[in-house]
BAMARDREN-540036 format. One record per residue (C-alpha): residue in three letters; x, y, z. Coordinates in steps of 0.05 Angstrom, whole numbers, padded with zeros to 5 digits. Layout:
// residues N
@code->ALA, x->X, y->Y, z->Z
...
//
This chain:
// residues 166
@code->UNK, x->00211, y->-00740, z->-00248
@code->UNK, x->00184, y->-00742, z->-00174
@code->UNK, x->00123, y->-00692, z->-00153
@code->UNK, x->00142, y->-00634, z->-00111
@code->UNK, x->00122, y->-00641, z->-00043
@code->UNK, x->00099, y->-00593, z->00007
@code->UNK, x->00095, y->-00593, z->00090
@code->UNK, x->00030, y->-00564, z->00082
@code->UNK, x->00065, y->-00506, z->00132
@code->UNK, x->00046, y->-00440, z->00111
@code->UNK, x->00110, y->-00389, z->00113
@code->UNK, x->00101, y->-00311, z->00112
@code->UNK, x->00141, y->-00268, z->00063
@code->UNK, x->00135, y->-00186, z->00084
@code->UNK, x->00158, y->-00134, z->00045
@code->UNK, x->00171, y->-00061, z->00046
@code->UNK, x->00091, y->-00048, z->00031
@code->UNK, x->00057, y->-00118, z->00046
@code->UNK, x->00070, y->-00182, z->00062
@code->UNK, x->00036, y->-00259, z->00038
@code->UNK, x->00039, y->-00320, z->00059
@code->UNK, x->00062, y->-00378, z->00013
@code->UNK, x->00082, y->-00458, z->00012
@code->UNK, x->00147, y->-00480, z->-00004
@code->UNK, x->00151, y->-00556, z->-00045
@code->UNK, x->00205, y->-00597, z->-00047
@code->UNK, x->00229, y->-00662, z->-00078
@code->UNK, x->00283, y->-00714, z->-00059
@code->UNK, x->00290, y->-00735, z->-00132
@code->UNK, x->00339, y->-00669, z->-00139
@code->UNK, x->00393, y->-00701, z->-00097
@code->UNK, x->00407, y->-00750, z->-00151
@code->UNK, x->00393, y->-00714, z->-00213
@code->UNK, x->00449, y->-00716, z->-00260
@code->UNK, x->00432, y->-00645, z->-00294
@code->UNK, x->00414, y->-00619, z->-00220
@code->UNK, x->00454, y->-00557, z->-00235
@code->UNK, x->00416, y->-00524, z->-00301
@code->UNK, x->00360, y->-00516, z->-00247
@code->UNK, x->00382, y->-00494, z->-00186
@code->UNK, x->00453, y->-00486, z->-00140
@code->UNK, x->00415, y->-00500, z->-00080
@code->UNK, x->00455, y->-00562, z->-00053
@code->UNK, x->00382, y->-00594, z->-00023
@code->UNK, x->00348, y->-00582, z->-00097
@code->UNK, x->00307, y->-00538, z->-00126
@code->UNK, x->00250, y->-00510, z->-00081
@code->UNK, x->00188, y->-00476, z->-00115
@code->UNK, x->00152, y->-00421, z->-00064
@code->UNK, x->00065, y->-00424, z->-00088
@code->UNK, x->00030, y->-00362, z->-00068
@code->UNK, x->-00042, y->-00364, z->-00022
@code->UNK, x->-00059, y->-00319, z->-00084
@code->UNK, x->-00034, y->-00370, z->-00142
@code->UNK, x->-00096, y->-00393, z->-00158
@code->UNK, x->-00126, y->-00335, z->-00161
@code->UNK, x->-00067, y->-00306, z->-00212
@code->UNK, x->-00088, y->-00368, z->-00249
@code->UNK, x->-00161, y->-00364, z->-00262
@code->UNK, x->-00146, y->-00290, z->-00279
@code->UNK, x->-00085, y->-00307, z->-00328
@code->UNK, x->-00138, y->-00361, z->-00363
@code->UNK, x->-00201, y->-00308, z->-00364
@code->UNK, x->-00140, y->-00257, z->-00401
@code->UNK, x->-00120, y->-00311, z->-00451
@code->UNK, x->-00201, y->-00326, z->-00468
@code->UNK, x->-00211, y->-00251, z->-00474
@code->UNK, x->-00149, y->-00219, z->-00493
@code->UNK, x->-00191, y->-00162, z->-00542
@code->UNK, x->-00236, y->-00142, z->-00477
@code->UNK, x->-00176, y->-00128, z->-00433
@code->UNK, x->-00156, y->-00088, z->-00493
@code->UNK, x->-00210, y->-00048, z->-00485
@code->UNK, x->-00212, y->-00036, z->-00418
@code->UNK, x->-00139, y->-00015, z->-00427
@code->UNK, x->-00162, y->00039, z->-00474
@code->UNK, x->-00225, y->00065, z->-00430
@code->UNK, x->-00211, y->00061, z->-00361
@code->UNK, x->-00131, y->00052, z->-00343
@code->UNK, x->-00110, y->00119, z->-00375
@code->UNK, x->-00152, y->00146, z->-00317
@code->UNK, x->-00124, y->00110, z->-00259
@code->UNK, x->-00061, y->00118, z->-00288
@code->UNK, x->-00067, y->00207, z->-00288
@code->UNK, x->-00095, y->00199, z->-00221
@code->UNK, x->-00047, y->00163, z->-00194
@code->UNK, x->00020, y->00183, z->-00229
@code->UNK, x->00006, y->00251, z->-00250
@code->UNK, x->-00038, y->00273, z->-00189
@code->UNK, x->00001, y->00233, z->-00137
@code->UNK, x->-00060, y->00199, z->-00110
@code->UNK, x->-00033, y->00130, z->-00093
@code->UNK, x->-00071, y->00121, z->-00020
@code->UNK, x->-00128, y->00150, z->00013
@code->UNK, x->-00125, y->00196, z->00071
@code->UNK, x->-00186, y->00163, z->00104
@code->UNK, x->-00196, y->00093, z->00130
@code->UNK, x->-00267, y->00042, z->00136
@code->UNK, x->-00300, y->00029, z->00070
@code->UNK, x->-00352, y->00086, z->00075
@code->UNK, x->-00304, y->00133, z->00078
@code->UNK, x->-00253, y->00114, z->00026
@code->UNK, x->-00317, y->00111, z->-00023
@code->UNK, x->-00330, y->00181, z->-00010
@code->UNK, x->-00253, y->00201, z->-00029
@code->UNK, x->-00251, y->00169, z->-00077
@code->UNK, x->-00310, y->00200, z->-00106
@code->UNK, x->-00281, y->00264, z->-00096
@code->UNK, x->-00229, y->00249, z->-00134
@code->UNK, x->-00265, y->00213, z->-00190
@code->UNK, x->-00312, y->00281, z->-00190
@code->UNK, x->-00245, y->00327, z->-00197
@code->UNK, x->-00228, y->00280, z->-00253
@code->UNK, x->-00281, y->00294, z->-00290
@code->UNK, x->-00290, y->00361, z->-00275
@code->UNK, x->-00223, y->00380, z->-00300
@code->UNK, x->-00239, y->00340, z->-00360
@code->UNK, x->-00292, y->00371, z->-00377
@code->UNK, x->-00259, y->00436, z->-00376
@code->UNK, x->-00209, y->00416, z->-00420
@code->UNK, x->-00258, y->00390, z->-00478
@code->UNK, x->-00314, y->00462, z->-00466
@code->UNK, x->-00272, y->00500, z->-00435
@code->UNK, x->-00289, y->00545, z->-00368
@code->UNK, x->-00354, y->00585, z->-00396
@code->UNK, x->-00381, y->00529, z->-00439
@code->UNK, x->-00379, y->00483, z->-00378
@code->UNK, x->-00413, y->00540, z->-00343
@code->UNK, x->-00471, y->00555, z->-00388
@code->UNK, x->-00484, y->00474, z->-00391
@code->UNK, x->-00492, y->00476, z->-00316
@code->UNK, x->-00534, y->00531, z->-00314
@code->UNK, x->-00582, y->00504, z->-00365
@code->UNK, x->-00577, y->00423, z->-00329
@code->UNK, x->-00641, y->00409, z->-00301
@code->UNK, x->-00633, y->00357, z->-00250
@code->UNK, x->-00679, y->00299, z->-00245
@code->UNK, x->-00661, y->00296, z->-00165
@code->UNK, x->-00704, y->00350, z->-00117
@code->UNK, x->-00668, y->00398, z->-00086
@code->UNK, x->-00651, y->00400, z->-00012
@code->UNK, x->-00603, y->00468, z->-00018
@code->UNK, x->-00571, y->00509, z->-00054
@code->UNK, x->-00492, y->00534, z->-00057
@code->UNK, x->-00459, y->00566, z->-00115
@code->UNK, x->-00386, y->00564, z->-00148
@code->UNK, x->-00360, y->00628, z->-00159
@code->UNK, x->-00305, y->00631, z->-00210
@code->UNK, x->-00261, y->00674, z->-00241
@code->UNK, x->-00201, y->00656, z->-00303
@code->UNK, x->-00166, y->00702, z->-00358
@code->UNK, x->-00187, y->00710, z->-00421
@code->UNK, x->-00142, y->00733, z->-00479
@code->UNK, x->-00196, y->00782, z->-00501
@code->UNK, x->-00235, y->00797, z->-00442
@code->UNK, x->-00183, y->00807, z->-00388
@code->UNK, x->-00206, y->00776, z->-00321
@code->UNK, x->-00276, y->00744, z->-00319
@code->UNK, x->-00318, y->00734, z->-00253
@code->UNK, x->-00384, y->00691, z->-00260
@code->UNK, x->-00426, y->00660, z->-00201
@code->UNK, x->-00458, y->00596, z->-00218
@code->UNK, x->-00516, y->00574, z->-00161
@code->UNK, x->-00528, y->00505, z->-00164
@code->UNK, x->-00577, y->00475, z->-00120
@code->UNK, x->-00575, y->00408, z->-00090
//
């Protein structure tokens, strides 16, 4: 068996959301295989297309298969909230463009997150009185508050105003 060979040409592949650029390799040694057609039907032989981004796949593939119980982890602890976020919400681009910008999105969203988290494990006036009680380690430069109202099975409608200063 012959080594692939490439032109060292670099050809662009775009698709409907990106595009890459990869090489193609090549060997003569296909023309005159005698079990040419298990690989490929190609009539010049088999042709293997190597992504700018292979080696990259590569090095991550081989950090995965050293550390297959901390990818694990990760899986359990961070992806679930990528994955609401982006499937759930709908949040699969940012409005904004320039690095800065796309920061402060996203931590607007990643606030929201936990926000409604919170609310779901204390619940509306828990979350409240915790707020209310937080003393912040940062000094202040103003103040704004939240005001908030929900229902409550016993109490009917509920209004609180929450200041929070900044």
């Amino acid at each position: 068996m012959s080594l692939k060979k490439t032109t060292g040409r670099w050809h662009k592949k775009t698709r409907e959301k990106d595009s890459y650029q990869f090489k193609k390799y090549r060997t003569p040694s296909c023309k005159t295989c005698p079990v040419k057609h298990l690989c490929t039907s190609r009539t010049g032989g088999r042709e293997i297309d190597r992504s700018e981004y292979a080696d990259a796949v590569e090095e991550n593939n081989q950090r995965y298969q050293e550390n297959q119980q901390l990818y694990r982890k990760r899986q359990e602890i961070n992806e679930h909230i990528f994955g609401t976020i982006k499937r759930q919400w709908g949040y699969n681009h940012t409005n904004l463009t320039g690095l800065k910008k796309v920061n402060g999105e996203h931590s607007l969203i990643m606030l929201v997150y936990n926000i409604k988290r919170s609310i779901n494990i204390l619940g509306v006036p828990d979350l409240i009185d915790k707020l209310k009680k937080w003393k912040s380690p940062y000094k202040s430069k103003g103040c704004f508050s939240f005001k908030t109202s929900y229902y409550s099975h016993y109490n009917g409608f509920i209004e609180k105003e929450l200041p929070i200063a900044a």
